[in-house]
PyMOL commands that place a pseudoatom at each C-alpha (Angstrom):
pseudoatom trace, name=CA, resn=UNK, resi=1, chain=A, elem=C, hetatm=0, pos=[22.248, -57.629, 299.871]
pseudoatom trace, name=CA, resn=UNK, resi=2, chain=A, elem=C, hetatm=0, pos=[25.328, -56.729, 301.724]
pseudoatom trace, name=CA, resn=UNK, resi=3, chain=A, elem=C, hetatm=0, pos=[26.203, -53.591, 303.021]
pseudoatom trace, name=CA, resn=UNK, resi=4, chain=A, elem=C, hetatm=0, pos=[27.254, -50.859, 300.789]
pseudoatom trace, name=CA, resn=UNK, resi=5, chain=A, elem=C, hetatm=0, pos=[31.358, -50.168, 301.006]
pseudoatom trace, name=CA, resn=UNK, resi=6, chain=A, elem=C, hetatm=0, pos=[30.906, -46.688, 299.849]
pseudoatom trace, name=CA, resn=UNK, resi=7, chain=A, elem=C, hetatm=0, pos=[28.885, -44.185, 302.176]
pseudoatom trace, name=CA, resn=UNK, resi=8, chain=A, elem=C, hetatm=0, pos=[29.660, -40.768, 300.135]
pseudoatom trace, name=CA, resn=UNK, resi=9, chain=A, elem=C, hetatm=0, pos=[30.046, -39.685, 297.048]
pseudoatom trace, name=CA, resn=UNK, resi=10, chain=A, elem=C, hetatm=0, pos=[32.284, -36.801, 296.427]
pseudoatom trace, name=CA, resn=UNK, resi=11, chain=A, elem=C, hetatm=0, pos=[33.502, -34.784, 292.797]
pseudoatom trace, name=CA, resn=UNK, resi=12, chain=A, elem=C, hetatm=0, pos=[35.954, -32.725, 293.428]
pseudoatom trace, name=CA, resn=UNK, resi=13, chain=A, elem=C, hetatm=0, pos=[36.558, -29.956, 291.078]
pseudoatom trace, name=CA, resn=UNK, resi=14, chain=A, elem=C, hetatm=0, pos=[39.845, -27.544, 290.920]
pseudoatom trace, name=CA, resn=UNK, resi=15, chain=A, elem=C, hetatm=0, pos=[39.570, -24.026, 289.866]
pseudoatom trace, name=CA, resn=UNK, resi=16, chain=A, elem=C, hetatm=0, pos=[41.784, -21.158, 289.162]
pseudoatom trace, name=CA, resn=UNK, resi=17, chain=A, elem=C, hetatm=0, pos=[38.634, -18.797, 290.322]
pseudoatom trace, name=CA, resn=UNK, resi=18, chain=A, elem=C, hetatm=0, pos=[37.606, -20.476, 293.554]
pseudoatom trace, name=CA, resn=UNK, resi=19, chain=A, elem=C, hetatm=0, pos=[35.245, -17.444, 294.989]
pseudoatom trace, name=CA, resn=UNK, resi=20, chain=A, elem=C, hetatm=0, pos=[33.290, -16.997, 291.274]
pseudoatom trace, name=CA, resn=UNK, resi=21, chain=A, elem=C, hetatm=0, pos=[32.732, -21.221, 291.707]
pseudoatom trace, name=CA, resn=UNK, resi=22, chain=A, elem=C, hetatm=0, pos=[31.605, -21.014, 295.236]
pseudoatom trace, name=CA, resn=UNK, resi=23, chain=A, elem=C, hetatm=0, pos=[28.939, -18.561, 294.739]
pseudoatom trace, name=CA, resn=UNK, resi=24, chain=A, elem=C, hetatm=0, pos=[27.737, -20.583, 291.718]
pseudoatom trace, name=CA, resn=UNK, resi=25, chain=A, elem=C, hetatm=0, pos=[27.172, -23.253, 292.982]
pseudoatom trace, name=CA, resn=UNK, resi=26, chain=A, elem=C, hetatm=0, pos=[26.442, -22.219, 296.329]
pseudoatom trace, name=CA, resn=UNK, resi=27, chain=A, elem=C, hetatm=0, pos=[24.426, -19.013, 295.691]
pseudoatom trace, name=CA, resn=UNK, resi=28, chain=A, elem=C, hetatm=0, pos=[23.228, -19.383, 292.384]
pseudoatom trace, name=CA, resn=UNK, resi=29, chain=A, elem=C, hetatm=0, pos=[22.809, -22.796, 291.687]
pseudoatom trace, name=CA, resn=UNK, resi=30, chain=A, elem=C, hetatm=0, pos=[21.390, -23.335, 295.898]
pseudoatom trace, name=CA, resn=UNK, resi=31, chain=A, elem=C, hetatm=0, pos=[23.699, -25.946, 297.321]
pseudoatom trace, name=CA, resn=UNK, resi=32, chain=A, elem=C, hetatm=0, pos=[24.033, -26.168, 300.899]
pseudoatom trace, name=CA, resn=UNK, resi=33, chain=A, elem=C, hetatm=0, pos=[27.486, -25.413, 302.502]
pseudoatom trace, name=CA, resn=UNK, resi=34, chain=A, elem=C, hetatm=0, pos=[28.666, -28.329, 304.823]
pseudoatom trace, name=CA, resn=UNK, resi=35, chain=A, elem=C, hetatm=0, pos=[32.126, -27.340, 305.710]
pseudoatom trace, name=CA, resn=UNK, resi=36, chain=A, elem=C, hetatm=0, pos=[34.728, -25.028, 304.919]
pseudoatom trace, name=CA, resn=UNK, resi=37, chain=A, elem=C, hetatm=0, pos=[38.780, -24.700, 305.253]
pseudoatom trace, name=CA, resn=UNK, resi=38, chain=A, elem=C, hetatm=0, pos=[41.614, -22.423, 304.730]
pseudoatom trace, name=CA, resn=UNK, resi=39, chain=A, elem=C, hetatm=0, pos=[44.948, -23.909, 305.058]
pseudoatom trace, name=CA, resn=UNK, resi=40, chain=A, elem=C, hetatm=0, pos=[48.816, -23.137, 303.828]
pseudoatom trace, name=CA, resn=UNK, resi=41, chain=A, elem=C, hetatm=0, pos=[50.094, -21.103, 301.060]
pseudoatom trace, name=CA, resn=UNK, resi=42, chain=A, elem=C, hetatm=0, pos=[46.176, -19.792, 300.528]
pseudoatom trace, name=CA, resn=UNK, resi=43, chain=A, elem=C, hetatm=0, pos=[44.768, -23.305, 300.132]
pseudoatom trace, name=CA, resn=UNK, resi=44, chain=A, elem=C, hetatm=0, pos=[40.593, -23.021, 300.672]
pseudoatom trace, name=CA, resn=UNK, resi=45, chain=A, elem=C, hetatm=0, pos=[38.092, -25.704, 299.647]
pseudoatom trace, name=CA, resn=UNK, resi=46, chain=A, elem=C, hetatm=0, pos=[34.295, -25.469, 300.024]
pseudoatom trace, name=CA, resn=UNK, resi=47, chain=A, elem=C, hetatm=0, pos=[32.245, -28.856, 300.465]
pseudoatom trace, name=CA, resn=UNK, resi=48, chain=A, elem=C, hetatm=0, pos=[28.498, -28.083, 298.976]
pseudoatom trace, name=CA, resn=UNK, resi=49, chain=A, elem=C, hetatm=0, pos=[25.909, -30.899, 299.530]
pseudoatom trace, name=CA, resn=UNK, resi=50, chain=A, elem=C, hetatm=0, pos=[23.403, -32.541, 297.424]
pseudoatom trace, name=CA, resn=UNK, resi=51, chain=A, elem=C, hetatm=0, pos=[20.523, -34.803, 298.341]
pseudoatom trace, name=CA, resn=UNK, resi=52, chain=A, elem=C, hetatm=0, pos=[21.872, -37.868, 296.291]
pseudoatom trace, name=CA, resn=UNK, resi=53, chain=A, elem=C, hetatm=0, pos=[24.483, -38.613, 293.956]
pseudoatom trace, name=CA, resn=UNK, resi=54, chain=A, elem=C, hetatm=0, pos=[25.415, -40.784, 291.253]
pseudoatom trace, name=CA, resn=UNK, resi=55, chain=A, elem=C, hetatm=0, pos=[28.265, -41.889, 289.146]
pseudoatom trace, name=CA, resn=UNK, resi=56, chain=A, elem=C, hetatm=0, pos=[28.129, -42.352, 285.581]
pseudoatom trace, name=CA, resn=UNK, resi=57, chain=A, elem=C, hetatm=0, pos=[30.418, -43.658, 283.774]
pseudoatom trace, name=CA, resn=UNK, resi=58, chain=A, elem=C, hetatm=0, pos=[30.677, -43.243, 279.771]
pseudoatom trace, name=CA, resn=UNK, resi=59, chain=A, elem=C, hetatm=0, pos=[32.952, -44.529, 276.795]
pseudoatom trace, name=CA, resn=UNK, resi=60, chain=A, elem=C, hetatm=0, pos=[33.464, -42.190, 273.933]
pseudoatom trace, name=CA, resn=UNK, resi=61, chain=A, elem=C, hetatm=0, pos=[30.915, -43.004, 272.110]
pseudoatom trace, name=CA, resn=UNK, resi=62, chain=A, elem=C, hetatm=0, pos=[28.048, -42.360, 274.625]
pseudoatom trace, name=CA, resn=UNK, resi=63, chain=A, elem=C, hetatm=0, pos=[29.658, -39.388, 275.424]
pseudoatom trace, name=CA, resn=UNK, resi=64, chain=A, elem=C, hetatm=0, pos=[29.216, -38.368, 271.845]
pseudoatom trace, name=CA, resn=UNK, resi=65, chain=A, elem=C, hetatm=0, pos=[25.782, -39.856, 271.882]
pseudoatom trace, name=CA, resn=UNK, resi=66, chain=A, elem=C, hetatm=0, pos=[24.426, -37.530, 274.457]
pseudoatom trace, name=CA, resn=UNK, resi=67, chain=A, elem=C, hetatm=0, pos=[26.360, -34.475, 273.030]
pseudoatom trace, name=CA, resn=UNK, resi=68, chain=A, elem=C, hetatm=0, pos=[24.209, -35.415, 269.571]
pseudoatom trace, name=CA, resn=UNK, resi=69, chain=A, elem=C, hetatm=0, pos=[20.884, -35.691, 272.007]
pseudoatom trace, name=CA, resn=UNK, resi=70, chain=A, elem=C, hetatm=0, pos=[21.781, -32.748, 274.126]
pseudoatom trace, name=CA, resn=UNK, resi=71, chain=A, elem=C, hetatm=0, pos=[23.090, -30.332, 272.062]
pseudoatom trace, name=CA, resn=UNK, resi=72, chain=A, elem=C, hetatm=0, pos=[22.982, -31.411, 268.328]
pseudoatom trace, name=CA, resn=UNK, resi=73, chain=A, elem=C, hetatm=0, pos=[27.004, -31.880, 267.958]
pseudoatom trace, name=CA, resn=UNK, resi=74, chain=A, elem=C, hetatm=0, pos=[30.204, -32.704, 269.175]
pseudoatom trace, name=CA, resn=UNK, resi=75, chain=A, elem=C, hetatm=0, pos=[31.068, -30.452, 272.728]
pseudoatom trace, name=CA, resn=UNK, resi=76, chain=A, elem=C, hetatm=0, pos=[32.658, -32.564, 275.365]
pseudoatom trace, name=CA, resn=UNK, resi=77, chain=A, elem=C, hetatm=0, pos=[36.698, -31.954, 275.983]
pseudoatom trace, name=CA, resn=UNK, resi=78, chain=A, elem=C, hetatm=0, pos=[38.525, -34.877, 276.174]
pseudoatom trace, name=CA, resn=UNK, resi=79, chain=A, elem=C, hetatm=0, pos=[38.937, -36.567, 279.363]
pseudoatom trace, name=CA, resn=UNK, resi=80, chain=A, elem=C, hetatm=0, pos=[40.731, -33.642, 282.538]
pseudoatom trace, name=CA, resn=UNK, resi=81, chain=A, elem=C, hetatm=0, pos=[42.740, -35.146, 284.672]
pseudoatom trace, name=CA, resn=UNK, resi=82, chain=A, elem=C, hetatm=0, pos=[42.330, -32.198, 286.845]
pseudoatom trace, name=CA, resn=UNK, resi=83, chain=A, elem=C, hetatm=0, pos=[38.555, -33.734, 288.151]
pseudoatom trace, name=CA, resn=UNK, resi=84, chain=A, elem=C, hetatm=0, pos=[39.031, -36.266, 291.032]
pseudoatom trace, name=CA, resn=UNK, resi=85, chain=A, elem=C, hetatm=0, pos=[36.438, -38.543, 292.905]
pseudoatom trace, name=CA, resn=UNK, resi=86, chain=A, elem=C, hetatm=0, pos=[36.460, -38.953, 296.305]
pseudoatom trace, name=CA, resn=UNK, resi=87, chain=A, elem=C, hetatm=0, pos=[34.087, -41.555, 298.190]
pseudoatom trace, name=CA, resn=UNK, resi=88, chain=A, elem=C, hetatm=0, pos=[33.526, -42.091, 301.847]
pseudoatom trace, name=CA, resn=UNK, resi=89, chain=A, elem=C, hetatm=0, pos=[34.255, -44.894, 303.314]
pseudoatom trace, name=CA, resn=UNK, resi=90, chain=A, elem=C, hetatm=0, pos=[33.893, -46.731, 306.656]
pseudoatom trace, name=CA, resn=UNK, resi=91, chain=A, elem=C, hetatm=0, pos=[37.123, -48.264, 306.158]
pseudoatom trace, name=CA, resn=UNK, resi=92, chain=A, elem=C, hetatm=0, pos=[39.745, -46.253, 304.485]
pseudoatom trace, name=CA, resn=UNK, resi=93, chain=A, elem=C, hetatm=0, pos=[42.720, -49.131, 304.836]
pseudoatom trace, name=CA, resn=UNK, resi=94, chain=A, elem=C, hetatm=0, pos=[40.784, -52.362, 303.672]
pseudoatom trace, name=CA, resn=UNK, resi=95, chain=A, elem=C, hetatm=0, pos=[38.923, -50.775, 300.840]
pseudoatom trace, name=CA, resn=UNK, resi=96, chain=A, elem=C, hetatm=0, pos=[42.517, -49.019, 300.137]
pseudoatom trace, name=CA, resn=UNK, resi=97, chain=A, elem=C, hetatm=0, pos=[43.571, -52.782, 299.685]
pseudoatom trace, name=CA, resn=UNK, resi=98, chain=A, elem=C, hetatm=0, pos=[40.357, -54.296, 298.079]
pseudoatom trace, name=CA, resn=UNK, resi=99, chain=A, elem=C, hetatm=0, pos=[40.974, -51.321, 295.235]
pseudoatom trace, name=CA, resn=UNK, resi=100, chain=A, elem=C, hetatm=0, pos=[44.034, -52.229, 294.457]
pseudoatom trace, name=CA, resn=UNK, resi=101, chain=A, elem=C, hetatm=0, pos=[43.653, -55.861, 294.565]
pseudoatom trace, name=CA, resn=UNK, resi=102, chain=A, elem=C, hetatm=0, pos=[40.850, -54.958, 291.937]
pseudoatom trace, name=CA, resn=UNK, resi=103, chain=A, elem=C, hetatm=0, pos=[43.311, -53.283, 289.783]
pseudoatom trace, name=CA, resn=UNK, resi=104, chain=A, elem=C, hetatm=0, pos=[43.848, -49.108, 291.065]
pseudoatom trace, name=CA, resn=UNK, resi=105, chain=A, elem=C, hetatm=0, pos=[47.544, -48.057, 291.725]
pseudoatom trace, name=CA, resn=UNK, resi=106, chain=A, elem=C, hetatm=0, pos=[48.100, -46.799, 295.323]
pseudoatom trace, name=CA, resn=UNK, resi=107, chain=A, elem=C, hetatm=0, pos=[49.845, -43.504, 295.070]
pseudoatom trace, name=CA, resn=UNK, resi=108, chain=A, elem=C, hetatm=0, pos=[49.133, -42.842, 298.533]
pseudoatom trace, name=CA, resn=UNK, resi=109, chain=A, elem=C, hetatm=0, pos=[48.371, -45.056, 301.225]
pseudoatom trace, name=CA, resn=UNK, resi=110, chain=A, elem=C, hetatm=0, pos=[46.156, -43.988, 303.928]
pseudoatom trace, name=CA, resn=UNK, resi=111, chain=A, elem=C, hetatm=0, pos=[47.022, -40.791, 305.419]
pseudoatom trace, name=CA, resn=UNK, resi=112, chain=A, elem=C, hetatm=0, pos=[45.773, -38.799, 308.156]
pseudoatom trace, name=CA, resn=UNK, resi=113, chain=A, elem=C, hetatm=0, pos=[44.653, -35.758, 306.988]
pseudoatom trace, name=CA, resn=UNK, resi=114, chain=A, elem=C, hetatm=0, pos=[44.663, -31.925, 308.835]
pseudoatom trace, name=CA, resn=UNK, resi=115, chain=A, elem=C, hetatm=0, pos=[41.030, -32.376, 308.921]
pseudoatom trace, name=CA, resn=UNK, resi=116, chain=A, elem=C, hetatm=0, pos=[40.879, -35.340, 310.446]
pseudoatom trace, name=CA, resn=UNK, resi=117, chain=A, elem=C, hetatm=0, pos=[40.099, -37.953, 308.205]
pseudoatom trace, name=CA, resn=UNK, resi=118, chain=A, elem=C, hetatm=0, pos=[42.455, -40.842, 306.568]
pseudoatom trace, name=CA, resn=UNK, resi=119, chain=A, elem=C, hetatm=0, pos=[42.477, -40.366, 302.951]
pseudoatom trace, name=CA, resn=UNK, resi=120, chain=A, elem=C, hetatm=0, pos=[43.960, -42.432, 300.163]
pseudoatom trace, name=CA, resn=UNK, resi=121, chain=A, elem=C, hetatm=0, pos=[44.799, -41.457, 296.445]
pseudoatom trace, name=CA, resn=UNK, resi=122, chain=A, elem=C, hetatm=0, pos=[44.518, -44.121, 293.779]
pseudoatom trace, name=CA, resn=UNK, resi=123, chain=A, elem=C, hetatm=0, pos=[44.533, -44.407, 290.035]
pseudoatom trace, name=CA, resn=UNK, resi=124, chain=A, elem=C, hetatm=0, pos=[41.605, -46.534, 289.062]
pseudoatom trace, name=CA, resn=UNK, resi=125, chain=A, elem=C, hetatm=0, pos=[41.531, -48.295, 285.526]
pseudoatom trace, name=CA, resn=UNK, resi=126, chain=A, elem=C, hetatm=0, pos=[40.657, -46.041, 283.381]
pseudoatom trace, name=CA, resn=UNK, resi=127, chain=A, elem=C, hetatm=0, pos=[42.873, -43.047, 284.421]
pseudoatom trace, name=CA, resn=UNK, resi=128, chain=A, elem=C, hetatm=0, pos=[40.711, -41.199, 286.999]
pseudoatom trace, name=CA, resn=UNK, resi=129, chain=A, elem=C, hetatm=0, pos=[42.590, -40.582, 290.033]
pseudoatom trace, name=CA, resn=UNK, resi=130, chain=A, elem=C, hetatm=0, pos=[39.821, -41.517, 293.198]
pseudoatom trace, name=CA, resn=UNK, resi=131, chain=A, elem=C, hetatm=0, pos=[40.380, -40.671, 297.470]
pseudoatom trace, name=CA, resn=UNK, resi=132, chain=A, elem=C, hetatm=0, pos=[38.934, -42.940, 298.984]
pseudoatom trace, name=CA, resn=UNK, resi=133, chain=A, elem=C, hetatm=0, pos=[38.653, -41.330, 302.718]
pseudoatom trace, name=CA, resn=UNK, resi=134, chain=A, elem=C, hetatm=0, pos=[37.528, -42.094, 306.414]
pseudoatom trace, name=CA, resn=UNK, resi=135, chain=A, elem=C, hetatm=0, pos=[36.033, -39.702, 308.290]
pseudoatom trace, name=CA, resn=UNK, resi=136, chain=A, elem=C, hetatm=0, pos=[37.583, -40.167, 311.800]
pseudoatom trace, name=CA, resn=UNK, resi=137, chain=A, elem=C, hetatm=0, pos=[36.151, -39.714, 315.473]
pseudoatom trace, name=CA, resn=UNK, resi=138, chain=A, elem=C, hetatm=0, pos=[36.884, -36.324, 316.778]
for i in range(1, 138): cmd.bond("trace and resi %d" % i, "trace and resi %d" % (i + 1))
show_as sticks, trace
zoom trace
């Protein structure tokens, strides 16, 4: 089995009441706080860990499958474009490349980031925009 590409698994989830999801899912729901930022114009993003993660990925009709099992109708919004996935990488360039060889549009090539990383933004099939991102040394 070869090496896996992808090292991290990260949802990232915009909100127009940033302090009411932090202590959610930080207080409340008992995630642990990694890091923290502030930057520009009153930017601020939280990164909560979890043990493990997975990705699942559903067409419509599982997604109204589980609504049925879960809940006993139709609840699930259509698709928000406002959810991205980011994944850690060790190599933010190549996989950059392998992605969209394998399809993804490239709307941003690897960048260095404030925080020290190199992050790309792609579209992957699909419609889901994904960072793919490289943590670098300090």
């Amino acid at each position: 089995m070869t090496e896996p590409r992808v090292t991290q698994l990260r949802l990232v989830a915009e909100t127009d009441d940033y302090a009411a999801a932090v202590a959610f899912y930080r207080d409340v729901l008992g995630l642990t706080e990694q890091e923290s930022y502030s930057g520009e114009g009153g930017a601020e993003v939280t990164i909560l860990g979890i043990p493990t993660a997975t990705l699942e990925i559903a067409n419509r009709a599982q997604v109204r499958l589980i609504d049925d099992v879960e809940v006993g109708r139709a609840v699930s919004r259509a698709p928000a474009l406002s959810i991205r996935v980011a994944f850690e990488v060790p190599d933010a360039v190549s996989t950059t490349d392998a992605l969209e060889a394998g399809g993804a549009e490239v709307l941003a090539a690897p960048t260095r980031t404030p925080w020290n990383s190199l992050n790309a933004r792609l579209e992957a099939p699909g419609g889901l925009q994904i960072t793919v991102f490289q943590e670098l040394d300090s």
